[in-house]
C-alpha positions in Angstrom: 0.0 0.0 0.0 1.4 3.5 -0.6 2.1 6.1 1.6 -1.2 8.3 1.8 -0.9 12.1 1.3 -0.6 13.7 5.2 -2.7 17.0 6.2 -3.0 18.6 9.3 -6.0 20.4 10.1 -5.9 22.0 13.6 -5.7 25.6 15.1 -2.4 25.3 17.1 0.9 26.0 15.3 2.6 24.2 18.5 0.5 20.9 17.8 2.1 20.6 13.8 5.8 21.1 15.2 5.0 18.1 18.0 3.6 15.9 15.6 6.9 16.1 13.1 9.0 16.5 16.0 7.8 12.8 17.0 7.8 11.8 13.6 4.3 11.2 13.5 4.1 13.0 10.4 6.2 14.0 7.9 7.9 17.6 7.5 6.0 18.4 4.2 2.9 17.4 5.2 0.2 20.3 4.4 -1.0 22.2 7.7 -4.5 24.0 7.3 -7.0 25.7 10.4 -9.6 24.7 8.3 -10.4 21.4 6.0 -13.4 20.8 3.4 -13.8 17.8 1.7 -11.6 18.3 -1.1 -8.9 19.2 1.2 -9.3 15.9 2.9 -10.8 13.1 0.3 -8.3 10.3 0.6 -6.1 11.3 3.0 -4.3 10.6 6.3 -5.6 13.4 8.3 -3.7 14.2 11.6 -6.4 16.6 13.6 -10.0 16.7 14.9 -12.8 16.7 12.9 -16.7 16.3 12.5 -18.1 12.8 11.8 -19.4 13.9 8.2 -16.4 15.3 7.0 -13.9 13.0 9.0 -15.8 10.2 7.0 -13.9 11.3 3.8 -10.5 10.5 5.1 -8.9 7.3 4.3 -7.7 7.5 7.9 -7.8 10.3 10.7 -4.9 10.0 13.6 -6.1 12.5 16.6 -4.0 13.5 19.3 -6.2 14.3 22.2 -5.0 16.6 24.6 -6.4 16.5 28.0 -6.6 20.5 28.4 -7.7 22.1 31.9 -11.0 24.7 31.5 -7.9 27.6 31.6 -6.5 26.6 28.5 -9.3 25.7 26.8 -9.6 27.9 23.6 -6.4 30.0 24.3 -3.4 29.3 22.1 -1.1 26.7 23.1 2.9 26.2 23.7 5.0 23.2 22.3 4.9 22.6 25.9 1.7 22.8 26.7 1.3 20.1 23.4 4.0 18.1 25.1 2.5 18.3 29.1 -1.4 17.4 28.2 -1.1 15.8 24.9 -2.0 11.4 24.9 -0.3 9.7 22.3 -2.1 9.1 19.1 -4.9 7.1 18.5 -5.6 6.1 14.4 -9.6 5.8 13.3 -11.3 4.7 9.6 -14.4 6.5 9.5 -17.2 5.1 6.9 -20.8 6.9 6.6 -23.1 3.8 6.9 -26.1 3.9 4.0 
């Protein structure tokens, strides 16, 4: 199987820098805030997104971060990533018919 085309889709410049520091993804992969579905459609998306478009992935990897209600929709450090981040957890999503 080939390598799938990478994107990140997430908010927090500190969150692409962990995941190529850890070599979860690679250093080219494209970083958006915001994903449609032809951003997505086929690819390995690293980031957090809605069922209905998430379904258009070929795989989503999320990195949840266990954030405390203070730094809940503030901007985050590399360290902050690195203090409340869980390691990665890989999903297929299909829309059932």
């Amino acid at each position: 199987m080939k390598d799938l085309e990478q994107i990140i889709v997430t908010r927090h410049p500190a969150l692409v820098t962990f995941l190529i520091e850890k070599g979860y993804t690679k250093k080219n992969a494209i970083h958006l805030s915001h994903a449609n579905i032809e951003d997505i459609e086929g690819k390995h998306v690293f980031g957090i997104l809605p069922l209905w478009l998430a379904c258009h992935a070929a795989k989503l990897t999320e990195v949840q971060l266990r954030l405390p209600s203070e730094k809940r929709g503030v901007e985050l450090s590399i360290k902050d990533i690195k203090f409340y981040a869980n390691n990665p957890k890989t999903y297929t999503i299909k829309e059932v018919e």
